[in-house]
matplotlib code that plots the C-alpha trace (Angstrom):
import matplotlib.pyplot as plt

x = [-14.5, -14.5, -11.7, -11.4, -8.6, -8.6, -6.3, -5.0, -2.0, 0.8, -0.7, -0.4, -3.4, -6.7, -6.2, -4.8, -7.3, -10.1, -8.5, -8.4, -11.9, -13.5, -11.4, -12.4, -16.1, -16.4, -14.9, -17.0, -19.9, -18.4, -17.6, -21.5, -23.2, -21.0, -20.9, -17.2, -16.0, -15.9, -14.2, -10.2, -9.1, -6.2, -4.8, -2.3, -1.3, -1.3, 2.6, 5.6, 6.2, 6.3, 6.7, 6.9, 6.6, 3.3, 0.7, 1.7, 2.2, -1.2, -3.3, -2.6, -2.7, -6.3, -7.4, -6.0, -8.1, -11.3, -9.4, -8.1, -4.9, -2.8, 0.5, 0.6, -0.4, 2.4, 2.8, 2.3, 2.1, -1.1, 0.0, -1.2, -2.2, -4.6, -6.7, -7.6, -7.0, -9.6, -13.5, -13.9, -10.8, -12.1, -10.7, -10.4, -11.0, -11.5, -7.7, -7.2, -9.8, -8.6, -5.4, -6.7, -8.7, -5.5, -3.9, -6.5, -7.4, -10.4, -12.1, -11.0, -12.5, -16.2, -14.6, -13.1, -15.4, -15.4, -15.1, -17.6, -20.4, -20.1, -21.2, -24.1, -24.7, -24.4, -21.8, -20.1, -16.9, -14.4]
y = [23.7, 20.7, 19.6, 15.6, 13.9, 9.9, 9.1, 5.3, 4.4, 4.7, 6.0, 2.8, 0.8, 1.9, 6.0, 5.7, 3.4, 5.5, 8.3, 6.8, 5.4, 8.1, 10.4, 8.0, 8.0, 12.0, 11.9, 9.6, 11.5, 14.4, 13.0, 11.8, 14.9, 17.7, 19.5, 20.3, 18.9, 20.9, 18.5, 18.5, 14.9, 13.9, 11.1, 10.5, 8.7, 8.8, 7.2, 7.9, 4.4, 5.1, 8.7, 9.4, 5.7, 4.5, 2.3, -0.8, -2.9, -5.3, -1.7, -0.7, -3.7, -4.4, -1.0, -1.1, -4.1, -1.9, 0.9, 3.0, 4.3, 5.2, 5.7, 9.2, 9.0, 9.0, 8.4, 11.6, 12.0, 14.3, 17.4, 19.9, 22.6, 19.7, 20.3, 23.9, 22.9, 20.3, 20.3, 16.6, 14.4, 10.4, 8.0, 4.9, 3.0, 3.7, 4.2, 6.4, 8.4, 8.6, 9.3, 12.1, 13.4, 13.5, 15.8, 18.2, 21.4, 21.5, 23.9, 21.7, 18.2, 18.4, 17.5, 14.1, 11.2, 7.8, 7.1, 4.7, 7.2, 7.8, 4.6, 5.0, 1.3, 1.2, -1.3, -1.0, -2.1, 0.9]
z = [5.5, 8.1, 9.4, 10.5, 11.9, 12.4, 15.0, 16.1, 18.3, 15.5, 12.9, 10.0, 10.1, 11.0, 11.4, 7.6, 6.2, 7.9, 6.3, 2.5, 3.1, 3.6, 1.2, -1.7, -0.7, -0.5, -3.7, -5.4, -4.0, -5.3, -9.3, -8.9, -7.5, -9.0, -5.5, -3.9, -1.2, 2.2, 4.0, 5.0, 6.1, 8.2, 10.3, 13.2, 16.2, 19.9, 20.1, 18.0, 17.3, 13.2, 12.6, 9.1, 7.8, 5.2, 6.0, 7.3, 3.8, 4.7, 5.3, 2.0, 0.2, 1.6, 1.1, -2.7, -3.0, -2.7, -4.8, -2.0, -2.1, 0.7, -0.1, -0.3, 3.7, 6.4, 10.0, 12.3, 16.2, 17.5, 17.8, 20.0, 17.4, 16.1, 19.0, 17.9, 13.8, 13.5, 13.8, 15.1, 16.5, 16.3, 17.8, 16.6, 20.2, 23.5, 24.9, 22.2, 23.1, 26.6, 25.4, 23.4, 26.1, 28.6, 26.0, 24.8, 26.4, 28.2, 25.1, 22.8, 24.3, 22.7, 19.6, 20.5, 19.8, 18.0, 14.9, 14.7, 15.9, 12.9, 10.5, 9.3, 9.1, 5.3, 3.6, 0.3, -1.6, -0.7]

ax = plt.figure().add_subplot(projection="3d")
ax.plot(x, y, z, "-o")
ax.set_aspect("equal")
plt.show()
């Protein structure tokens, strides 16, 4: 199992629609190639601003648009047991990142990066 966190600066916009995304995506891969899905997926913030609200209402709207739901998702801070729980920690720009990197422990810091190191540079409709 691979554990992925998306992480934004309060948690409502893009941390939970990066989360939705590519939770719909790995399903739909899954329905169409009949293999499981090792992958956990998570989001959070760098400041407390909305702990334990949804998606800011235009997220979700926009990501229900392209038949993502995020409703079920709610506002967390970063945690420090994230650092050791999860496999990759991406930020979703660069002050988060330094943010990130201010808090993790030095063995934990290979596993911040961006989130968009990882697009692969294909488009579609989710």
């Amino acid at each position: 199992m691979t554990r992925v966190l998306a992480v934004c600066l309060g948690n409502i916009c893009r941390s939970p629609t990066a989360e939705g995304v590519v939770r719909t995506r790995l399903l739909e891969a899954v329905r169409k190639h009949g293999s499981e899905m090792d992958i956990e997926l998570d989001s959070a913030g760098t400041h407390s601003y909305h702990v334990g609200h949804q998606p800011d209402r235009r997220a979700m709207e926009a990501a229900s648009r392209r038949g993502v739901d995020l409703s079920p998702i709610r506002a967390r801070l970063v945690e420090e047991r994230d650092f050791s729980e999860f496999d990759l920690i991406l930020a979703m720009d660069e002050d988060n990142l330094a943010s990130l990197h201010d808090e993790a422990p030095e063995e934990d810091r290979h596993k911040l990066g961006m989130f968009l190191e990882y697009d692969d540079g294909t488009e579609g409709e989710v």
